[in-house]
C-alpha positions, 0 to 999 in steps of 0.5 A: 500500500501506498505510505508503507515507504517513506521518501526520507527512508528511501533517500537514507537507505540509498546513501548508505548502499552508494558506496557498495551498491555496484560491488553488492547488487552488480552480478546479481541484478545483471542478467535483468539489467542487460535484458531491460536495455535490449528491450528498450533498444529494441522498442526504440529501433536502429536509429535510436530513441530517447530513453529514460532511466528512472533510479539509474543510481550509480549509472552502471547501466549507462555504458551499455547502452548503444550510443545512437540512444540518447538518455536521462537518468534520474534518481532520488538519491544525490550520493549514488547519482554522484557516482552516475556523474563520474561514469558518464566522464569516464566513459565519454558517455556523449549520448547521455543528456542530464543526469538528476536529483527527480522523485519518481513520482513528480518528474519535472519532465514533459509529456510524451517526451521518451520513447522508452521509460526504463526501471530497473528494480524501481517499482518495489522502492518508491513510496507510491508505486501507482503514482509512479506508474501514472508519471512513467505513463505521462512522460512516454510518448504514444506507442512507446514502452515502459520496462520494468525489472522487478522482484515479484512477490510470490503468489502462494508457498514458502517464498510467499510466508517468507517474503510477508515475514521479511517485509518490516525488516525490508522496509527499513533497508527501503523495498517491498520484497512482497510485492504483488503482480498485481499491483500493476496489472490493476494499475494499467486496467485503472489507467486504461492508456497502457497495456502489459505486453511482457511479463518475462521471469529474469534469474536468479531462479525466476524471482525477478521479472521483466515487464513491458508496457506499451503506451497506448495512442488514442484509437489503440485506447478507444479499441481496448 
């Protein structure tokens, strides 16, 4: 539920995980990494599109992406977006356009401004997941996608009593690690201008997720 993470506690957590964070989570959130870039690529074309990176953090992602993309990356967290600064220098990476302190859920961005909104282990962080989905949705042009990386709270077994058990501790380190599917799939139906056209399970063993949304142009929402 919405309020359940506070914006503060978000911004403590990830001061304290900017030092380590690429040394602690690089190997393990790899593989969804990589594959959200190869979809964002993909949706965008050869030639290349506008995409933004919500909570692109330490930037560890920002090389990885073919140069013909221009890109934006935003995060609540200065200290990790400090790190994100010296590996645009360090790689030259000429194709990144800003880099900046945004909330997720009130970007000071323009409407139908990207071809592609990337969140790589996002949704399950922010105070309000639906809001941010309604931001993520408003700045996507017509016909573009949303990608998300996520873990995906388990429907039923020992995974579900575990991850219900772990939440308040999750919490504080600032994620819902019992977040359901869902939560988003009611977001889009509520929204009704996007539509979930992937939900791919990504390692280790399938606990996280790739999911895309395409944005729907007015005669695609009017046929929905």
């Amino acid at each position: 539920m919405a309020g359940d993470i506070d914006k503060a506690g978000v911004e403590r957590a990830y001061a304290r995980w900017a030092p380590v964070y690429d040394l602690v989570f690089g190997k393990v959130f790899d593989t969804g990494r990589r594959e959200s870039i190869k979809a964002a690529e993909q949706a965008c074309g050869p030639a290349g599109g506008r995409i933004l990176e919500v909570g692109v953090g330490t930037g560890i992602s920002l090389p990885d992406y073919a140069r013909v993309n221009r890109l934006v990356g935003v995060d609540l967290s200065e200290p990790m977006l400090r790190k994100a600064h010296q590996r645009v220098i360090e790689h030259k990476l000429h194709n990144v356009e800003v880099i900046s302190v945004m909330d997720a859920a009130r970007m000071a961005l323009a409407d139908a401004s990207f071809d592609v909104v990337v969140a790589q282990f996002v949704i399950t962080a922010v105070p309000d997941p639906e809001a941010t989905m309604d931001e993520f949705a408003r700045v996507t042009k017509p016909g573009g996608e949303i990608i998300l990386v996520n873990h995906i709270g388990a429907e039923s077994g020992f995974r579900k009593v575990f991850e219900q058990g772990f939440a308040p501790l999750a919490r504080r380190l600032g994620w819902r690690p019992e977040f359901p599917f869902g939560r988003l799939t009611d977001w889009a139906a509520r929204h009704g201008g996007v539509r979930v056209i992937e939900r791919r399970p990504m390692p280790p063993m399938g606990h996280f997720s790739l999911i895309r949304f395409e944005r729907l142009d007015d005669s695609a929402r009017r046929a929905a």
